[in-house]
N, C-alpha and C positions, 0 to 999 in steps of 0.2 A: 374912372374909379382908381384908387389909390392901391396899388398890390400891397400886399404885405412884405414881398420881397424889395420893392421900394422901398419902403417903410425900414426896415433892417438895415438897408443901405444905408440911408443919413448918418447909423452909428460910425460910418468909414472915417469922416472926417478928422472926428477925435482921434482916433488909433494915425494919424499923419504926424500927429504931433510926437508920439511915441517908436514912431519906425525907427526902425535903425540901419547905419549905411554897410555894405556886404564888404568881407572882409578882400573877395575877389571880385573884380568891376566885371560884368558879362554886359556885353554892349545890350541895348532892349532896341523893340521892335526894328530895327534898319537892316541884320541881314534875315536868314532863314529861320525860323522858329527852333528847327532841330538839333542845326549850330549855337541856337541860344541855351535852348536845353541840355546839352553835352556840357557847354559852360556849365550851366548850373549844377550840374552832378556833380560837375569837379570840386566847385564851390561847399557843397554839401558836404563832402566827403572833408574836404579839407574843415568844415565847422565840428568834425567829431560824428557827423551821422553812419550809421553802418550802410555798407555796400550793400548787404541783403536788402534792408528798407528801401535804400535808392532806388534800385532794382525793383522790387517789386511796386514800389509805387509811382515809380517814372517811365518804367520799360513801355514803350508804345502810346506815350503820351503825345495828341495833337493839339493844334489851334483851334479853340472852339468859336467860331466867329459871332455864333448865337448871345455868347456873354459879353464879348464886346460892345455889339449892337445896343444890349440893353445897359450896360455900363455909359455911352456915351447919349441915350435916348434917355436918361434921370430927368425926372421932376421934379422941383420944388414941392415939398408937402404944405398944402394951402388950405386943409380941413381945416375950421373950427372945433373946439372941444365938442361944443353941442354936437356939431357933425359927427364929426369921426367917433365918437361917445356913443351916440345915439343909433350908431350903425354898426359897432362893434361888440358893446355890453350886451344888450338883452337877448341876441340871440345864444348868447353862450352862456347866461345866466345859470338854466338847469341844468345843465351837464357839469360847469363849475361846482354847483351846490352840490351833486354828487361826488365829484372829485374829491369834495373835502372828507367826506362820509367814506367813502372807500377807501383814499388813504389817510386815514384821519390818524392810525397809527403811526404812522410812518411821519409824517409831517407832525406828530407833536413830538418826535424823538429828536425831528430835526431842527424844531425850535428851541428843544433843550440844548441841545449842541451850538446850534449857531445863531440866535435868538430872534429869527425872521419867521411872523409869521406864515400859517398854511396856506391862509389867505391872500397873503401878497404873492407867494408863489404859484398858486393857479390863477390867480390874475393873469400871471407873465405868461404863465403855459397857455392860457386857451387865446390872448390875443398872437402868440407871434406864431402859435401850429394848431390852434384847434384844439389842444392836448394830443400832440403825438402825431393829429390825422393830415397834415403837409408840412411834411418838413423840405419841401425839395426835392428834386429829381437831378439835379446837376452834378456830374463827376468831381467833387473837389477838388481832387489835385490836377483834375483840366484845368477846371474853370482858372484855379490861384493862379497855373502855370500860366494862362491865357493873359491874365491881367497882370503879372509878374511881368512879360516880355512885353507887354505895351508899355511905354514910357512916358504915361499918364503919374501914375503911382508906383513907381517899378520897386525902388526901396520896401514900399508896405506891405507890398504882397509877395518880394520874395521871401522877408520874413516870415510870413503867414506860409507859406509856402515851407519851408523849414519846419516851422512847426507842425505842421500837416504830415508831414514825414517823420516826425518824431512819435505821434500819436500811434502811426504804424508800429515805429519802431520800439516802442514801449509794448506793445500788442494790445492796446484796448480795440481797434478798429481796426480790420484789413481792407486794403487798396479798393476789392473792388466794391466795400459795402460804403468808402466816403462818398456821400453822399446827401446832396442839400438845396440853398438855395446859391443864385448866380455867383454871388460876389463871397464865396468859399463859408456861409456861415450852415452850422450843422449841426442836428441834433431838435431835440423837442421844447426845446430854448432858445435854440440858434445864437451859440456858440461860435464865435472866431476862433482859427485853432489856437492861438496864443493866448486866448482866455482859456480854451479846454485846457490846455497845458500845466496852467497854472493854478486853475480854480475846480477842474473837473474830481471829483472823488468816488469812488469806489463804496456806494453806502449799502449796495445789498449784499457786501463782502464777496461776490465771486471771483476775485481776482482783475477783475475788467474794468475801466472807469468806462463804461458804453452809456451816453447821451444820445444815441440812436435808439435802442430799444427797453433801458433798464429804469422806469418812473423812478423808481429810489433814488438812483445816483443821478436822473435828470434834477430831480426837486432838493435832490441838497446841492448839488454842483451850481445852484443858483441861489441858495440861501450864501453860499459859501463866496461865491461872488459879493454878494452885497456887505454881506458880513466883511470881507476883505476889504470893501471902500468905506466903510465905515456905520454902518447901523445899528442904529441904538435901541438895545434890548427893551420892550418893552414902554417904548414910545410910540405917538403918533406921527402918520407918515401922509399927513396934509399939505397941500400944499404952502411953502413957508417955512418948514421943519427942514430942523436936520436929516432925517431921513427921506423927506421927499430928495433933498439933493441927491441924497445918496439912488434912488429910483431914476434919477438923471446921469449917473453915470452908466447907466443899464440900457439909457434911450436919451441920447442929449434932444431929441424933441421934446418942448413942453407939452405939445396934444398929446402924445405919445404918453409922457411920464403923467400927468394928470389923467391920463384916461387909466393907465395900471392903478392907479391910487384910487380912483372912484370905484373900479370894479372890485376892488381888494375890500372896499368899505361898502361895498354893498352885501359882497359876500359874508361879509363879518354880521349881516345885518339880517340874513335869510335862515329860515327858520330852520 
């Protein structure tokens, strides 16, 4: 069976394309992790990150060999829509349909803002955590640091890594609450930090853009995403449409993206 954390993972590929090269080269996996890590705070510190962040988010950071293992034990996603449709949708049906009903306020204020359906939104929510009930157990900024010093993707995730420290250092999230799945993604959306960074918003006004526990700011931090790649107010989001693309920048698998699209249209469809 196909984890969900798998499933998240494929998004990796795309963000390769976007990585960027580090302004100071820290050699990756060939000498000590620790020696690599010491690099990289200097590196940090010289991109503008404060000292205190570093510090509190890197201090006593290890090699986590658990996320390697599954970083290099990936599979190919070989579901069929029917499949993976057919095993993901109907159990989350009614708790969907109440999601809509409970934040039914909340999601139409945020369709007025950012013109993304409620319905597309708890799609996304209950395939990639349930709503909120798995997001992950993994250290973040282990994990990123882990995959940072391997010299698979070192570029992609020292960025992600950067940004992960930023998140601290802005204070939405402290060190020890990052927390998610393997390959750094977090929150009740699962969220790369580089996407938090950019797309994540503060909508029940506390001061926090928190995608760990705040449904407000999870459910527009992902209107606000889609909204940013381009979705069209008030359009169909079939497969074919503009919008459906735009659901493929969210999950460049098509099972993936056709299965958010069906669930979104079925919930539009329940009573």
């Amino acid at each position: 069976m196909i984890s969900r954390l798998s499933l998240r993972a494929l998004t990796l590929g795309a963000l390769l394309l976007s990585s960027v090269a580090p302004a100071l080269a820290a050699p990756c996996g060939t000498g000590p992790f620790e020696t690599w890590l010491e690099d990289f705070k200097k590196e940090a510190a010289a991109k503008g990150i404060s000292a205190s962040a570093i510090q509190a988010g890197l201090t006593g950071v290890t090699l986590d060999k658990s996320v390697l293992a599954r970083d290099a034990s990936q599979k190919v996603f070989s579901q069929t829509f029917e499949e993976f449709s057919g095993r993901m949708v109907p159990p989350r049906m009614t708790r969907g349909s109440n999601m809509l009903k409970q934040y039914g306020s909340v999601l139409g204020r945020i369709e007025e803002k950012y013109g993304v359906p409620g319905e597309l939104l708890v799609a996304i929510w209950g395939l990639e955590t349930d709503y909120g009930v798995n997001i992950g157990k993994f250290q973040t900024l282990r994990a990123l640091a882990t995959l940072a010093y391997d010299c698979r993707r070192t570029d992609l995730f020292k960025a992600e890594l950067m940004d992960a420290l930023r998140i601290v250092e802005r204070g939405d999230i402290a060190p020890q609450d990052l927390r998610g799945a393997w390959a750094g993604e977090i929150g009740q959306t699962q969220f790369m930090p580089s996407s938090y960074i950019k797309y994540a918003v503060d909508f029940d006004s506390n001061g926090r853009r928190d995608l760990l526990r705040s449904a407000p700011d999870v459910l527009a931090s992902t209107a606000n995403f889609l909204a940013g790649h381009g979705w069209k107010r008030g359009k169909e989001w079939e497969p074919g449409s503009d919008n459906f693309a735009v659901i493929k920048e969210w999950n460049k698998s098509e099972v993936y993206a056709k299965t958010i699209a069906y669930f979104a249209t079925q919930l539009s469809r329940a009573p």
